[in-house]
Structure formats: C-alpha cells, structure tokens
C-alpha positions, 0 to 999 in steps of 0.5 A: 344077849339077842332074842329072835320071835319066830311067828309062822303057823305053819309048824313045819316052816317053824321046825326048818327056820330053827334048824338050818340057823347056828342062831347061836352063831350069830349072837342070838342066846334065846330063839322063841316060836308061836303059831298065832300072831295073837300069842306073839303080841303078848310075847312082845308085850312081855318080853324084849326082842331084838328080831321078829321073823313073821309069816304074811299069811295066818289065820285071824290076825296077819302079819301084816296087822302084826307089824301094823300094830308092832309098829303102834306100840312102838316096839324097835325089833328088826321084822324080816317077813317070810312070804310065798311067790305071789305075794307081791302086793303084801311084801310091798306093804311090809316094806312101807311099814319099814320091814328090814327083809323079806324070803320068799319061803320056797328059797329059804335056805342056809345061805339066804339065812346068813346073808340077812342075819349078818346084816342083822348083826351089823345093826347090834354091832355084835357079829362075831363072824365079822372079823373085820376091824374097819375102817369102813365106808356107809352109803345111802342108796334111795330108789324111786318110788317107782322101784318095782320089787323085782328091780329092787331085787337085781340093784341089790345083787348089782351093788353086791357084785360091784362091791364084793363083801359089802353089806346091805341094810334095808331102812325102809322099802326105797332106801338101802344102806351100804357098808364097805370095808375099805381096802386097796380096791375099795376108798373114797375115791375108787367108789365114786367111780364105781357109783358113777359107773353102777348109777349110768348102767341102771339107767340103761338097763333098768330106766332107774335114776337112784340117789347115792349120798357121798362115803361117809367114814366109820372107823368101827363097826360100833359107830353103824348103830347110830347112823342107823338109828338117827337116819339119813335126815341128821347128816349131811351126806349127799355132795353139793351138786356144784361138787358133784359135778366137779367129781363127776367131770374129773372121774370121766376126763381124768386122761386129760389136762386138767386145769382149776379153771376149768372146773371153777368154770363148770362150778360156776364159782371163783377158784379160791372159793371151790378149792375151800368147798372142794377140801371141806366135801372130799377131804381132800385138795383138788390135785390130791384127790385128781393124782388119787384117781390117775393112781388108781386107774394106773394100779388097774392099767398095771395088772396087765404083765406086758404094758409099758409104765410109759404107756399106763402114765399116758393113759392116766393123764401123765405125760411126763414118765418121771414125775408119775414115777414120783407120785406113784411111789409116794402113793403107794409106797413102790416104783409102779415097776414094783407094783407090777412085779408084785402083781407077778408074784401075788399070782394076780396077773 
C-alpha cells in the first residue's frame, strides 16, 4: 500500500492537490495533510510513507530544511517540491539535495499530476494504469553541471517528443533515467540513432554536450526498482569510446561500403579483437547490427507509397535488389513490397 504526505500551508493548495488526484488510481490507498513542516516531521518519524509533496516557502521551518533533515534521518520517500515561478534559487537547491520532481504552483493541474505520479509509480512498480508488459529500454541521461532549469526543462520535453510514451525519472538534479517500451519504432539500434541525432541538436541549440549511457534491457517493469536503487555506479552502462565510435561511424555512413577493416581502423584495434568487443557491448556481431540499421532505415524509406524498393535498397546501402530482398524478409518477416502494402492498409502512408 502507498502513502503520500502532503505539506503545504496553504489550505487551500492542500484541498486542490486532494481533488484533482484519483490517488487511488494510482496505488495510493492512504493520502495524509499538515500545515507545518514541524507537524510532517513527526508524521514521518511515526508512520511509513512512500511519497512527501512538500511546499518550499512556510512559516518557521521550510521545505527546503524538511528535506535537509528528511535527508539526515535517512527517510527513502520520493520528494516532489511545489514551488511558485520565482523560486528559482530554492528548486535548484531541491534538486541537489535529490528532490524527484518540482511544479511550479501556478500550473499545477491534472495533467501535470499524471505525468509525475506515473513516474512515481514506476519506481514502486505498482502502477496499474500501465498496461505495458515490456520488454523495456533504460537510459541514463547526465546534463552538465552547467544545465540551467530552464534547459533542463525544454531536454525534458525534447526526449519526450523524440521518444513518445517514455518515461522519465529524475535520480538527482543532472542525471535522468529514461524508460522506453520497446516496439518496432523503438530498439537498441533505432535508439542509438535517436540519441545520436537528439545529442548534435542540443548542442546546436542549447550549446549542451550530455552523456547518454547505452540501452540497458528489462524485461519487466519489476527489474526498474533495482537499477533505481543501486544507481548508475553499479553497472556498466556507458560504451567503450572505441565502440562508441565504431556505432557512431556506421549510423552516419550506413549508405555506404562498409568494410571490418575500416572500422578496426577507427577502433584502432585488430579485426578479431573488435568483432569479440563489438558482440559483448551490442549483443550483436558487426554485420547484424549493420543490416538492422539498413532495415531500419528501409522500414522508414518505405513509408513513402511511390518509392521503388530498388531505390529504398540503394538508399540503405544495398546495391544488389535480391539479397536486400532476402535480408528484409528474414528481419521482419515480409517481402519489403509486403511492408509497403501493409503500410497501405494500416492507413499509415
């Protein structure tokens, strides 16, 4: 069973957060309130809860000083800190002292609601508005220092317009995990397509260089609560740079010939020895994951109702009709006409 502490002193704030929440809807059985953060203290010290929404500005005792000392006495509930539009300095010193979310007060609303209680959900693996089964893909992203809360703000909304459905979970104010259903539009290696697009458009537009560790598997949305627990530390998440690159040279010249040579030459390692480190990182042997990406890329080329299939194997890197013919059917299980005609069908193009 869930419980939420809500602490604001402002009544009426109180009253708006406990009716524009189903809280039952989302797994909490038990919703409690207090005006003071001298009264929440002695809650906490009392009873169990597993989420505390907390206002940064009361009389006496703030929130920040809540948390601080929430933080001393090693209590593991999830903070979400309700703040008001100038309060800048305060929500940047929550989420150093590892606040899970912020509302900015004047927006608080049902939608915004949802949005973070579903992450809150996901980190007690008891959200039964989620019907998805997995498997899944986890990511964690890491801003700089630098990150300004309003650029933390449009990365947010940019990962979740690059990757529909995902969910986001703040681990502190700099680091983010993101969750992703896989599906057909969604695996290992249309992601690391997507990451390497989203990382060069931040840095044009934001001038933000972020860190993007490689896709970790879950099979159920149960195994989330550990990595959340053990943290980034434990696991060996991020690529080996010469790996990195190696993905990063065939994602931009996939059009083209693409030799082991070449890439053990930008590894700067024998061909043998990056075929072994290439299988253990990817899970996958060079030419697989390479005829994954042409797939891929064809699945998208093939969306449009007048190209040639002759054209869309030329675009991918395939000069021989036949044997992208053959590998597009062992993929996915059609003739890349049949993809198309499906397309047709689905209403899609």
């Amino acid at each position: 069973m869930l419980r939420v502490l809500m602490v604001d002193d402002e009544r009426y704030m109180l009253d708006r957060l406990l009716h524009i929440v189903e809280w039952k809807r989302y797994g909490f059985e038990e919703v409690r309130q207090c005006q003071d953060a001298m009264e929440a203290l002695v809650l906490l010290s009392q009873e169990m809860f597993q989420l505390v929404i907390v206002d940064l500005k009361m009389p006496k005792i703030s929130g920040i000083q809540l948390i601080q000392e929430m933080k001393r006495r090693n209590q593991r509930a999830l903070v979400i800190v309700l703040s008001n539009h100038e309060d800048y300095e305060q929500v940047s010193q929550a989420m150093k002292l590892g606040v899970f979310d912020y509302c900015v007060k004047q927006y608080l609303n049902q939608e915004e609601m949802h949005a973070i209680l579903t992450r809150v959900c996901a980190c007690y693996s008891t959200n039964d508005l989620c019907e998805r089964t997995g498997p899944f893909l986890l990511y964690y992203l890491t801003l700089p220092k630098k990150t300004s809360i309003e650029q933390r703000l449009v990365v947010e909304a940019m990962i979740q317009r690059t990757f529909l459905g995902c969910e986001l979970i703040h681990l502190n104010e700099n680091r983010l995990v993101v969750l992703i259903e896989k599906s057909e539009i969604f695996h290992e290696v249309s992601c690391f397509d997507y990451w390497l697009n989203f990382r060069e458009q931040l840095k044009h537009e934001l001038d933000l260089d972020i860190s993007i560790s490689r896709g970790i598997s879950l099979e159920m949305l149960d195994e989330l609560g550990e990595y959340l627990k053990v943290g980034i530390a434990s696991h060996p998440c991020a690529y080996r740079l010469e790996i990195f690159n190696v993905l990063s040279y065939i994602h931009q010249h996939y059009r083209e010939r693409i030799s082991n040579q070449q890439l053990a030459s930008i590894a700067c390692l024998n061909e043998s020895y990056l075929a072994r480190l290439f299988k253990r990182e990817t899970e996958r042997t060079i030419s697989t994951y390479i005829n994954e990406l042409r797939m891929y890329k064809a699945k998208e080329l093939l969306k449009s109702p007048t190209i040639k299939i002759k054209e869309v194997a030329y675009q991918v890197g395939i000069q021989d009709q036949l044997y992208f013919n053959r590998i597009f059917n062992r993929q996915c299980g059609m003739s890349p006409k049949g993809y198309q005609e499906k397309m047709k069908l689905d209403g899609i193009i």
